[in-house]
C-alpha positions, 0 to 999 in steps of 0.5 A, spaced: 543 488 506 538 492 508 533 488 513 525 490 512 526 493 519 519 495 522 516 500 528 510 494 530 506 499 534 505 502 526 504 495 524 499 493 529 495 500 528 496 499 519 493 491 520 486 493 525 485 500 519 487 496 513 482 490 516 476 496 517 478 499 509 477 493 507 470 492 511 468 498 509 469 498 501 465 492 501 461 492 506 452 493 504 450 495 510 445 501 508 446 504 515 454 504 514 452 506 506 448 512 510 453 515 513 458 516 508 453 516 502 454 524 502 462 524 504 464 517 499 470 521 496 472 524 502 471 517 507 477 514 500 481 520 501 481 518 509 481 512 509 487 512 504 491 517 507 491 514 514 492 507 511 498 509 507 501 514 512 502 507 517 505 504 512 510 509 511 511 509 519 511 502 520 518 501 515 524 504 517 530 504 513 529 509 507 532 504 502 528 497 501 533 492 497 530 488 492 533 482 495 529 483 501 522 484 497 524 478 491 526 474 496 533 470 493 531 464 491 524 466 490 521 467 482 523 473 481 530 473 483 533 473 475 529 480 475 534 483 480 541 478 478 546 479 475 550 473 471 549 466 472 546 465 479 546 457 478 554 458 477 554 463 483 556 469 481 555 476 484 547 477 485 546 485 484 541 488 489 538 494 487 535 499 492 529 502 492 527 508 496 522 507 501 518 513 498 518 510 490 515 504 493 510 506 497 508 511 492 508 503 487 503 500 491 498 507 492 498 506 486 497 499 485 491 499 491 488 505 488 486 503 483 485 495 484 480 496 490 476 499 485 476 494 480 475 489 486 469 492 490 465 491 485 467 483 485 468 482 493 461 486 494 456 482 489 456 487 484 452 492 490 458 497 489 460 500 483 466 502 479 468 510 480 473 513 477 472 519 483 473 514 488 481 511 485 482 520 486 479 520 492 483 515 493 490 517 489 489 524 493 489 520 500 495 516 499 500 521 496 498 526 501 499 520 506 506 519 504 507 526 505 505 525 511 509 520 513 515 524 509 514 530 513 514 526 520 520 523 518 524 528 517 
């Protein structure tokens, strides 16, 4: 089995940035809207690219096991098992590239954060649908990023 191995300076650097993200996407304050009310899609490609190339440096081994994200005893253990668990038969883990899952979860918080600002800021924020390809664009080009470090 492949541990979740992590690098924990990219970790530490991901946990401060993903903390300011989320301040920032559902922050009112008019000074901060001030400054990126101009440049709104560019601060989401920023601050996606950035959260996501951390992400993808924080993760070393370039397979995830199912197992490791499922967890073995946890709800979701049946979608990753073959045969009769409770009789002990041979679990079956499937691996995931690291790339095919960060691209998943880019997906997932690009959109989800969208839908949720306007929730988590008191109806002060809107929905738009330019943020999620601002946001889209950032973490793709984060994974690239990521991608490319790594090679």
């Amino acid at each position: 089995m492949i541990s979740a191995k992590i690098r924990w300076k990219y970790f530490s650097a991901l946990f401060m940035c993903v903390i300011c993200t989320i301040y920032l996407g559902i922050t009112t304050n008019a000074k901060l809207k001030s400054i990126t009310k101009d440049n709104d899609k560019l601060a989401h490609f920023v601050a996606f690219f950035v959260d996501t190339w951390l992400f993808v440096r924080c993760i070393v081994p370039k397979y995830i096991d199912t197992e490791a994200i499922f967890g073995r005893f946890g709800p979701l253990r049946r979608i990753v098992a073959y045969g009769d668990l409770d009789s002990g038969q041979t679990v079956m883990v499937y691996r995931i590239p690291k790339y095919v899952l960060v691209i998943g979860l880019v997906i997932v918080a690009a959109v989800g954060s969208e839908l949720l600002q306007p929730v988590l800021s008191g109806g002060k924020r809107t929905f738009d649908v330019w943020d999620i390809a601002g946001n889209l664009l950032g973490g793709l080009t984060g994974v690239a990023g990521g991608y490319l470090c790594e090679m």
